[in-house]
N, CA, C and O atoms as a printed pandas DataFrame, in Angstrom:
     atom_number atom_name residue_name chain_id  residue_number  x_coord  y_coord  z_coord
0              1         N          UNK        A               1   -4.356    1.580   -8.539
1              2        CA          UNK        A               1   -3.068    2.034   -9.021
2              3         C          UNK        A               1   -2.525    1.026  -10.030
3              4         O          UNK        A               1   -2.857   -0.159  -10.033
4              5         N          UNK        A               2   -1.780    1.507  -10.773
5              6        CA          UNK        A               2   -0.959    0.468  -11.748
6              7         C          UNK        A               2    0.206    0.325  -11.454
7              8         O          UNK        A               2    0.705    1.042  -10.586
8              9         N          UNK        A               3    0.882   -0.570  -12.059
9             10        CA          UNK        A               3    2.200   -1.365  -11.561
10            11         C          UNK        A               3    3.144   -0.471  -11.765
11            12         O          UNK        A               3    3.242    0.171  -12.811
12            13         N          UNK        A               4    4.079   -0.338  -10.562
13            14        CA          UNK        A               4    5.207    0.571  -10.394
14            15         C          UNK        A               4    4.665    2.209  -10.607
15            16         O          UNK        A               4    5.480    2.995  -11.089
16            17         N          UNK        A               5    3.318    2.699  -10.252
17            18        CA          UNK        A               5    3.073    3.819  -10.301
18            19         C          UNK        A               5    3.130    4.160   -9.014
19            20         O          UNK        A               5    2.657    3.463   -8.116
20            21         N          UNK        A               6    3.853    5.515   -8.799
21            22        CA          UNK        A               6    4.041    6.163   -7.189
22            23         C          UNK        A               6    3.177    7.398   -6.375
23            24         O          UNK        A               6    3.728    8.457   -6.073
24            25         N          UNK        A               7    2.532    7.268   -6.236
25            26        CA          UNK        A               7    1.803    8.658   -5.558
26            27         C          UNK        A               7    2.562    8.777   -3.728
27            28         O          UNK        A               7    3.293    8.044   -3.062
28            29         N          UNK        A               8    2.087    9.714   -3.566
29            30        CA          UNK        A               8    2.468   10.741   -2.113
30            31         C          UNK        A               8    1.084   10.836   -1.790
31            32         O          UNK        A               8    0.176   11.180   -2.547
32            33         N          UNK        A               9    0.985   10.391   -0.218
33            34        CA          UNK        A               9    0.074   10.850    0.268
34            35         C          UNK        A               9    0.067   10.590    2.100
35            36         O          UNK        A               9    0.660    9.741    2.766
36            37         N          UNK        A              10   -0.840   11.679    2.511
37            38        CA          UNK        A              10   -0.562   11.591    4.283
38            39         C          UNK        A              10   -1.623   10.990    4.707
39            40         O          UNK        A              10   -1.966   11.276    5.854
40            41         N          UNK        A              11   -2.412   10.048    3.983
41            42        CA          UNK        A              11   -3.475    9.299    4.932
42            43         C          UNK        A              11   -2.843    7.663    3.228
43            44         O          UNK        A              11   -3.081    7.594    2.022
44            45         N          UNK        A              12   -1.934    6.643    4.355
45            46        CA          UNK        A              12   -2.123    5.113    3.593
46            47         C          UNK        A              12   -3.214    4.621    3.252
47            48         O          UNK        A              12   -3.647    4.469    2.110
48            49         N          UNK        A              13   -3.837    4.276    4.549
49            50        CA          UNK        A              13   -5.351    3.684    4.499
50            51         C          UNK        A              13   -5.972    4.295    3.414
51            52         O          UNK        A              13   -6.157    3.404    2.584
52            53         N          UNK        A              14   -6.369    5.304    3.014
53            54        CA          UNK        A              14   -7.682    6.145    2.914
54            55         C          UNK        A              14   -6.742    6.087    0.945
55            56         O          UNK        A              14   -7.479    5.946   -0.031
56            57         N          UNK        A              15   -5.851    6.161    0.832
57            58        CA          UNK        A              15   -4.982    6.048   -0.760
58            59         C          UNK        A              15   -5.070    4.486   -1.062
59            60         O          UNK        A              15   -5.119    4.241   -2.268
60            61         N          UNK        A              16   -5.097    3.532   -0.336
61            62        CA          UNK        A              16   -5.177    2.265   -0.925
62            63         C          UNK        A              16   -6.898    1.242   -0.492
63            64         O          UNK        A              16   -7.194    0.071   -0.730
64            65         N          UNK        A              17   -7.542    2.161    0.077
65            66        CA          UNK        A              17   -8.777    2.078   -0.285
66            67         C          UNK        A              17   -9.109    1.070   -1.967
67            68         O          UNK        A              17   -8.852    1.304   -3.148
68            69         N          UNK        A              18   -9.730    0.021   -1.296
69            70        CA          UNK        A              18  -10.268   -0.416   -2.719
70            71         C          UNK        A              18   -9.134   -1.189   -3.908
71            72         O          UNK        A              18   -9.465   -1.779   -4.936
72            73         N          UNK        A              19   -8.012   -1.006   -3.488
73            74        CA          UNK        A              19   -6.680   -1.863   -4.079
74            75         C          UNK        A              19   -6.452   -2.766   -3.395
75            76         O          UNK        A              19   -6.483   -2.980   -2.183
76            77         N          UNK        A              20   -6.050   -3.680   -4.862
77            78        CA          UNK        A              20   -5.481   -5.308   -5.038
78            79         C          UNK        A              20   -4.413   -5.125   -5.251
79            80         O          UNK        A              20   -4.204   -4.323   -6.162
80            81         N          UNK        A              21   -3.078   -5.799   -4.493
81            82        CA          UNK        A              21   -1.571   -5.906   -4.758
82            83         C          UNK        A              21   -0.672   -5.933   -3.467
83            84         O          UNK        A              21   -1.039   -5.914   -2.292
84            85         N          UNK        A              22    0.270   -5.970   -3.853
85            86        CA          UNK        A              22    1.466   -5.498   -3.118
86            87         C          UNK        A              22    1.876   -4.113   -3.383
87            88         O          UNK        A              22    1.915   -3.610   -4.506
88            89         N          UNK        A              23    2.205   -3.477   -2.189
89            90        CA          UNK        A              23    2.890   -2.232   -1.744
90            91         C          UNK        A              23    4.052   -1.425   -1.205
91            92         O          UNK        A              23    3.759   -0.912   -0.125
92            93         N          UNK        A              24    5.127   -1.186   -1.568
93            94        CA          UNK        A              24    6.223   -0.481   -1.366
94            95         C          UNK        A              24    5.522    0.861   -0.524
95            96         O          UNK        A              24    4.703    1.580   -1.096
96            97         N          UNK        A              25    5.888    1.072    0.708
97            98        CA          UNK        A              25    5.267    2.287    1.502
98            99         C          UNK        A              25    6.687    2.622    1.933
99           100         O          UNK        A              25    7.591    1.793    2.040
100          101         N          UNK        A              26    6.787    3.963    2.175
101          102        CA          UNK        A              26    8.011    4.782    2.188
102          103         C          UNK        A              26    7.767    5.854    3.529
103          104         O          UNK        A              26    7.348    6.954    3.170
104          105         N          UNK        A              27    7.926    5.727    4.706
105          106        CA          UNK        A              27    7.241    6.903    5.821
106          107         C          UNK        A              27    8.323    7.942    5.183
107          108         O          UNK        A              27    9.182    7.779    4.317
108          109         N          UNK        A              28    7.894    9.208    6.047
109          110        CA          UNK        A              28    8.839   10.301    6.150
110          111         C          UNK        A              28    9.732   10.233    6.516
111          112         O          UNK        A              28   10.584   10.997    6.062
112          113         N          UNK        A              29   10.106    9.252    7.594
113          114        CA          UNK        A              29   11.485    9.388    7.917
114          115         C          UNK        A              29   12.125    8.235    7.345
115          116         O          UNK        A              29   13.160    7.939    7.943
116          117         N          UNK        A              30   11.789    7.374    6.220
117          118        CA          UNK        A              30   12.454    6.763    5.428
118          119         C          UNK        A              30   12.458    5.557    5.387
119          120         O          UNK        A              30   12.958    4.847    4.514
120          121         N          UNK        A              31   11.758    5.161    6.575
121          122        CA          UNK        A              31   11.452    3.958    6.883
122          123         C          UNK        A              31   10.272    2.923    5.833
123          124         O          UNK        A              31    9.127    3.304    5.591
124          125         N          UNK        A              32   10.818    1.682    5.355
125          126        CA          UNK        A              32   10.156    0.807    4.733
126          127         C          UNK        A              32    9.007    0.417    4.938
127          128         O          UNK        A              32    8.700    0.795    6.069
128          129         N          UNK        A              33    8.079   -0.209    4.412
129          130        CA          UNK        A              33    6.765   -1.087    4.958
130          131         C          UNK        A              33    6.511   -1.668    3.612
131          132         O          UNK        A              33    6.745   -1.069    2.562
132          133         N          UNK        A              34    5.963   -3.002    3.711
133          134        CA          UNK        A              34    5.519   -3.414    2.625
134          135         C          UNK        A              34    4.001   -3.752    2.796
135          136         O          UNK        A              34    3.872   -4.727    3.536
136          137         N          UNK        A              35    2.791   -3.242    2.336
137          138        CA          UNK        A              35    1.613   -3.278    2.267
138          139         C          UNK        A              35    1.056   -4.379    1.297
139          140         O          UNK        A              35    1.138   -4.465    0.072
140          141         N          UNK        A              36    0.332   -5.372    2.432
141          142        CA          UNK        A              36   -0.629   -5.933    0.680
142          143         C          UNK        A              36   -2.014   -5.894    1.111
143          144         O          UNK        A              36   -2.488   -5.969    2.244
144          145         N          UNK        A              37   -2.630   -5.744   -0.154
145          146        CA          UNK        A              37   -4.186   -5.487   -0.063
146          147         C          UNK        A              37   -5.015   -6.615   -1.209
147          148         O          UNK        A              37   -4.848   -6.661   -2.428
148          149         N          UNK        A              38   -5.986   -7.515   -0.317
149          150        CA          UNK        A              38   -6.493   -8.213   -0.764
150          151         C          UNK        A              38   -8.238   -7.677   -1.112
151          152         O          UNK        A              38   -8.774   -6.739   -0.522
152          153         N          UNK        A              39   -8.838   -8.437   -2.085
153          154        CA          UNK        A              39  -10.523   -7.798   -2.516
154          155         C          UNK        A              39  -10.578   -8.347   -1.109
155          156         O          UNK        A              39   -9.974   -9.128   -0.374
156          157         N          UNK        A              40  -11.998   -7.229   -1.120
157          158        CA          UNK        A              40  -13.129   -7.633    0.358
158          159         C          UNK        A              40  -12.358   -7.474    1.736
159          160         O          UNK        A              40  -12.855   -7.948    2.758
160          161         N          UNK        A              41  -10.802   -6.617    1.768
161          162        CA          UNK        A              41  -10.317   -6.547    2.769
162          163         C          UNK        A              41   -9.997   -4.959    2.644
163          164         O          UNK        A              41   -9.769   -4.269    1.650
164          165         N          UNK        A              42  -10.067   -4.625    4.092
165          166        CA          UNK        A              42   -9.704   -3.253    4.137
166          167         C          UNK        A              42   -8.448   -2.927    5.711
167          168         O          UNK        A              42   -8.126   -3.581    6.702
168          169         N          UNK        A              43   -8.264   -2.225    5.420
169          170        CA          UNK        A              43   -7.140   -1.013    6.645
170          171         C          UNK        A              43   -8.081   -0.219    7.484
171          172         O          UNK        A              43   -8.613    0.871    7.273
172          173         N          UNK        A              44   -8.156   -1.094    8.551
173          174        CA          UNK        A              44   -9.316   -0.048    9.483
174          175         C          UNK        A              44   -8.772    1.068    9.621
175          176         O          UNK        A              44   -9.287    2.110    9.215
176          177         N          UNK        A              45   -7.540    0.993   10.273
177          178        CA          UNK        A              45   -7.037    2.597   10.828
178          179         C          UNK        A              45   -5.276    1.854   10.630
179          180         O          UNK        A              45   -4.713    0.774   10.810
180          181         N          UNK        A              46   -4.961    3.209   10.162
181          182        CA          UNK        A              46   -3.303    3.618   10.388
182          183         C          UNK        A              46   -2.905    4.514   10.640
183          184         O          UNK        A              46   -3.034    5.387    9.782
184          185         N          UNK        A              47   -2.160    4.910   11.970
185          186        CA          UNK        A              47   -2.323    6.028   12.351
186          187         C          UNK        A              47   -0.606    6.225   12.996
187          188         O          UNK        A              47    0.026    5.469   13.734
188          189         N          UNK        A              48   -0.135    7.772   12.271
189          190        CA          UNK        A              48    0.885    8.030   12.815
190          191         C          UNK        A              48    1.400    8.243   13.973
191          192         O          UNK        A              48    1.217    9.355   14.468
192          193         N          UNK        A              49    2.155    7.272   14.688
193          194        CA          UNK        A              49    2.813    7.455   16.025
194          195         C          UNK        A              49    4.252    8.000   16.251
195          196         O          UNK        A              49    5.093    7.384   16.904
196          197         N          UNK        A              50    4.436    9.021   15.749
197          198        CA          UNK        A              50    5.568    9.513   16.225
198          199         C          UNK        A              50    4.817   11.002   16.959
199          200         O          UNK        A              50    3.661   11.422   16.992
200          201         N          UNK        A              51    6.008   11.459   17.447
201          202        CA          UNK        A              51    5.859   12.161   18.730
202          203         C          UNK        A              51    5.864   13.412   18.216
203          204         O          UNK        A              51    5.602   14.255   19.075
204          205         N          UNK        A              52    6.173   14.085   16.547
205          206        CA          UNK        A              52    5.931   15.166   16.426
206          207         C          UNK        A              52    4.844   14.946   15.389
207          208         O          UNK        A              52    4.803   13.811   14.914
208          209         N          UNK        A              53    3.545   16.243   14.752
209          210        CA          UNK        A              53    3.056   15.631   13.552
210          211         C          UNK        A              53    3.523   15.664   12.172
211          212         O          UNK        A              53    4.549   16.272   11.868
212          213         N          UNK        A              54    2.732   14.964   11.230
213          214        CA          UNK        A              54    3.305   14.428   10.214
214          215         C          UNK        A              54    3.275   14.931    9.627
215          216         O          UNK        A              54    2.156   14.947    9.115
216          217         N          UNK        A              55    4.314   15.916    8.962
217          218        CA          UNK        A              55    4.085   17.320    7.862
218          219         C          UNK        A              55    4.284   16.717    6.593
219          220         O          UNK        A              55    4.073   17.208    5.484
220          221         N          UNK        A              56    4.808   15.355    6.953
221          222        CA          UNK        A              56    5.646   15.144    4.921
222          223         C          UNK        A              56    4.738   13.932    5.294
223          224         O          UNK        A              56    4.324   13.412    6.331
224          225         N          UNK        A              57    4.623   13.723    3.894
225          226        CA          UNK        A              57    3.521   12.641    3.029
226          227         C          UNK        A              57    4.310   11.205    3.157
227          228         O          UNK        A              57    5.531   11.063    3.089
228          229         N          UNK        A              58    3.318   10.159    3.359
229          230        CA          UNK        A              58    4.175    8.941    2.673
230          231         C          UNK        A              58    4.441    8.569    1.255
231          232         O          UNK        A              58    3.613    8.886    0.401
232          233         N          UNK        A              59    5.356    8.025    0.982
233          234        CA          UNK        A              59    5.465    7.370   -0.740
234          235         C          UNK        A              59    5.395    5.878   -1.073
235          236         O          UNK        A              59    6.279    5.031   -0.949
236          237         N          UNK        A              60    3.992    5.734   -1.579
237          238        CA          UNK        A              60    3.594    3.986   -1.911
238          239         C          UNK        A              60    3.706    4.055   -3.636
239          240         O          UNK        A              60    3.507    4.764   -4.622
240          241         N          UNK        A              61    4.152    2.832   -3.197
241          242        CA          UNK        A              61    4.508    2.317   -5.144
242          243         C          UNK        A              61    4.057    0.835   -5.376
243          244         O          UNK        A              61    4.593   -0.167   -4.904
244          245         N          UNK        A              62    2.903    0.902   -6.243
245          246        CA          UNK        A              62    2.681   -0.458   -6.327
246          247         C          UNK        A              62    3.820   -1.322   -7.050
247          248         O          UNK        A              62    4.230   -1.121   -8.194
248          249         N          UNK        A              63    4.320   -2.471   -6.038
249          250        CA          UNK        A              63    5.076   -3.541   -6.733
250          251         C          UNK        A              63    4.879   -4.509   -7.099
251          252         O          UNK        A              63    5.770   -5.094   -7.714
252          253         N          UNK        A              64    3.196   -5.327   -6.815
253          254        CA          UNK        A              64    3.119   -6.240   -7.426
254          255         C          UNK        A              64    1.496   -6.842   -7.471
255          256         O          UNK        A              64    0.927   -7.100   -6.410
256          257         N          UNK        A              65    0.830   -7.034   -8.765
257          258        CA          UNK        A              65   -0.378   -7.469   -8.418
258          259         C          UNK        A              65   -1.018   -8.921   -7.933
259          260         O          UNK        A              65   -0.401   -9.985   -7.992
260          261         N          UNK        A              66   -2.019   -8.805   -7.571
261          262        CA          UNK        A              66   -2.520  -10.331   -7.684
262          263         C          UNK        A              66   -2.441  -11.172   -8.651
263          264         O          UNK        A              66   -2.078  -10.656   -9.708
264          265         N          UNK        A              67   -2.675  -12.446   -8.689
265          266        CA          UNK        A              67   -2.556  -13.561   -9.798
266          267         C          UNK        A              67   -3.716  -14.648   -9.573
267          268         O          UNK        A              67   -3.885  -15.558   -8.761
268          269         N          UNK        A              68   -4.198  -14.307  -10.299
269          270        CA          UNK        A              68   -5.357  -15.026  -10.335
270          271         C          UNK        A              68   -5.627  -16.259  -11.346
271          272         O          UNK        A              68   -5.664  -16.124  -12.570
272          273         N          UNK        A              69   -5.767  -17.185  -10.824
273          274        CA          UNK        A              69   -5.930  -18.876  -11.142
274          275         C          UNK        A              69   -7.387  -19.545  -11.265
275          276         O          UNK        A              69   -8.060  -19.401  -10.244
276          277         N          UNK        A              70   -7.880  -20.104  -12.097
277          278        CA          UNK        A              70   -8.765  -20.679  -11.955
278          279         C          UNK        A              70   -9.984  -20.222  -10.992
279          280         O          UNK        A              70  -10.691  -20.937  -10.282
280          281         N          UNK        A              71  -10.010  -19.243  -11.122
281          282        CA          UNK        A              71  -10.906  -18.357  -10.496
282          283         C          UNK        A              71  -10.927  -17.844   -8.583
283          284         O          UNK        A              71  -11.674  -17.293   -7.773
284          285         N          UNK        A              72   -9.518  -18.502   -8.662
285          286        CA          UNK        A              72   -8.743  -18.432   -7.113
286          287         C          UNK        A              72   -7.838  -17.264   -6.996
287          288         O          UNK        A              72   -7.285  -17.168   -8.091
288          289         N          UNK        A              73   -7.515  -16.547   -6.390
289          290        CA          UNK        A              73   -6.719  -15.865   -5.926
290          291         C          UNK        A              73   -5.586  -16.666   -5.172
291          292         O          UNK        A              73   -5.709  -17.544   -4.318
292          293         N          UNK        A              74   -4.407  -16.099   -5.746
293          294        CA          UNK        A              74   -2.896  -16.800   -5.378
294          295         C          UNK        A              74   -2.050  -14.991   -4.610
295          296         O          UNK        A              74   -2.486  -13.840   -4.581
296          297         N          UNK        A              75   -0.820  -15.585   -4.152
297          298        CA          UNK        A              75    0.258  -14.853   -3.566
298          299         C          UNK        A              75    0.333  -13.518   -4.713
299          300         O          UNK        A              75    0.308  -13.899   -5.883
300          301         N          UNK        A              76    0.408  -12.237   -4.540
301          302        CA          UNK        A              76    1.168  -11.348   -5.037
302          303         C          UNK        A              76    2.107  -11.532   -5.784
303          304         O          UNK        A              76    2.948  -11.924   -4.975
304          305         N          UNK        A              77    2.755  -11.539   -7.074
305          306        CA          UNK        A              77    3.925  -11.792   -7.902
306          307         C          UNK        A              77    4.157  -10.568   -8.525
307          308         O          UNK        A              77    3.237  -10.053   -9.160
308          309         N          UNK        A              78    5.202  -10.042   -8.446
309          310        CA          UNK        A              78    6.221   -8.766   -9.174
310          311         C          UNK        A              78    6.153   -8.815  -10.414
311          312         O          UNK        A              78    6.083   -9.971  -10.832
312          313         N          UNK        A              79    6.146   -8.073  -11.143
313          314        CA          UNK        A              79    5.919   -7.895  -12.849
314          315         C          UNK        A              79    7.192   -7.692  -13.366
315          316         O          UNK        A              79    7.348   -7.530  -14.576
């Protein structure tokens, strides 16, 4: 994804597959999360626990990418 671009979707894990950054995640019922995803790391499972199922999508917005140093990987920084 690119910076500050927003997609909808009902599986997190399986949409940030393979992404580097920080993440603005939005549940259905409105509730916040902030996601970060590092290379060579993945989201085994995320799985909705509320008590009815999940008809509406989540909304992730990338907010910030990696920064990369001297061939190191540093903290997430906002653009």
């Amino acid at each position: 994804m690119k910076l500050n671009e927003s997609i909808s979707t009902y599986d997190v894990a399986e949409a940030l597959q393979g992404e580097t950054g920080k993440f603005d995640v939005t549940s259905p019922n409105g509730e916040p999360y902030f996601v970060t995803c590092q290379p060579g790391h993945s989201i085994v499972s995320l799985e909705w626990a509320g008590s009815e199922p999940n008809l509406q999508p989540f909304l992730v917005r990338k907010v910030a990418q990696p920064i990369t140093t001297e061939g190191r990987s540093k903290r997430s920084a906002a653009a």
